[in-house]
N, C-alpha and C positions, 0 to 999 in steps of 0.2 A: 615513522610513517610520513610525516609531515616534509623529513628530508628528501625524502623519495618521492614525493609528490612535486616539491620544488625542482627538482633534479629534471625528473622527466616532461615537467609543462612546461611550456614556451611561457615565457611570461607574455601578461596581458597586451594587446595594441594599444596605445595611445588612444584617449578619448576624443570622439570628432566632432565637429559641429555638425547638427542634419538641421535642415531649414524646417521652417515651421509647417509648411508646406507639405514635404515630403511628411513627416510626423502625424498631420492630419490624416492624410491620405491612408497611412498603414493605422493609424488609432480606427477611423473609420472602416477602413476592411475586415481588421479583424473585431471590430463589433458589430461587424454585419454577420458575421460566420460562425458568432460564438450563437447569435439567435438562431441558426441552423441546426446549430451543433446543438446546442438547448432544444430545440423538438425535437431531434432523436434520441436525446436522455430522458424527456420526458414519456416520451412512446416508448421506452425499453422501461421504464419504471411502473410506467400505468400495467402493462403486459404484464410483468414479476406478481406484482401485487395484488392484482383481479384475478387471474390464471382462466382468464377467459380464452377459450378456445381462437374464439372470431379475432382476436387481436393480437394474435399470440405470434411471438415472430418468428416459429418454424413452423405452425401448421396451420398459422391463418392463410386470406386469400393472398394470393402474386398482390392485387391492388395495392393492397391495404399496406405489405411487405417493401413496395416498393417507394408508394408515396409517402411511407411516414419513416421509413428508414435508410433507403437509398438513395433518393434525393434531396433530402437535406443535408446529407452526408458528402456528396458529392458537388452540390451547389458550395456548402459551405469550402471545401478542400479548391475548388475553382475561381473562391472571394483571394483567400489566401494564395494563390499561384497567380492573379491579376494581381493584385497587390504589389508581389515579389517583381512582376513584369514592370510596373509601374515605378517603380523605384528602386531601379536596375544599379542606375547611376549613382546614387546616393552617396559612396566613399570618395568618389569624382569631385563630386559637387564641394562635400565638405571640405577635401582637400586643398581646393579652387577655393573656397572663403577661407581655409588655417592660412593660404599663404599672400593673402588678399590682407588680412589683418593683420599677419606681420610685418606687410608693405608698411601699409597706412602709423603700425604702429614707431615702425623705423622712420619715416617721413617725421611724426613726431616729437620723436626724441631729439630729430635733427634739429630742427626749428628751434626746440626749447633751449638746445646746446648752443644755438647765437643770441 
């Protein structure tokens, strides 16, 4: 199995460098979107467990249906697609600092070679 595994996957892409920057930016989004994503598990749990009618997410109100399940839902799925938007570039970038560091580090090899 393990050969057939190898066989049919691409081996991995080379590891890149992402800036610190970029890194924050998606660390930050997506813990903004897991707290979204956390009050609609919470609101689908409170629901199970209470089996209260009023809160219940087929046959309570549109309200309640919408604010505690569709927009967080949907806020959190739009942190994550800004996110994506925002650090578009990102293999660009890295690729621009792997070959920036191999300059700098060919530069120093020369130096030390006189």
């Amino acid at each position: 199995m393990a050969a057939l595994y190898v066989t049919i996957c691409p081996p991995a892409p080379p590891l890149v460098y992402i800036t610190d920057k970029t890194c924050n930016q998606l660390l930050k989004f997506g813990i903004a979107s897991l707290v979204f994503i956390g009050i609609r598990v919470i609101y689908s749990l409170v629901a199970l467990c209470t089996q209260n009618l009023q809160i219940s997410p087929i046959s309570g109100s549109l309200a309640t249906r919408v604010i505690l399940s569709f927009l967080p839902e949907l806020i959190g799925a739009l942190l994550l697609i800004f996110a994506g938007i925002l650090t578009r570039n990102v293999r660009r970038i890295a690729t621009a600092a792997e070959i920036e560091g191999q300059r700098e580090n060919e530069q120093y090899t020369r130096k030390s070679r006189k």
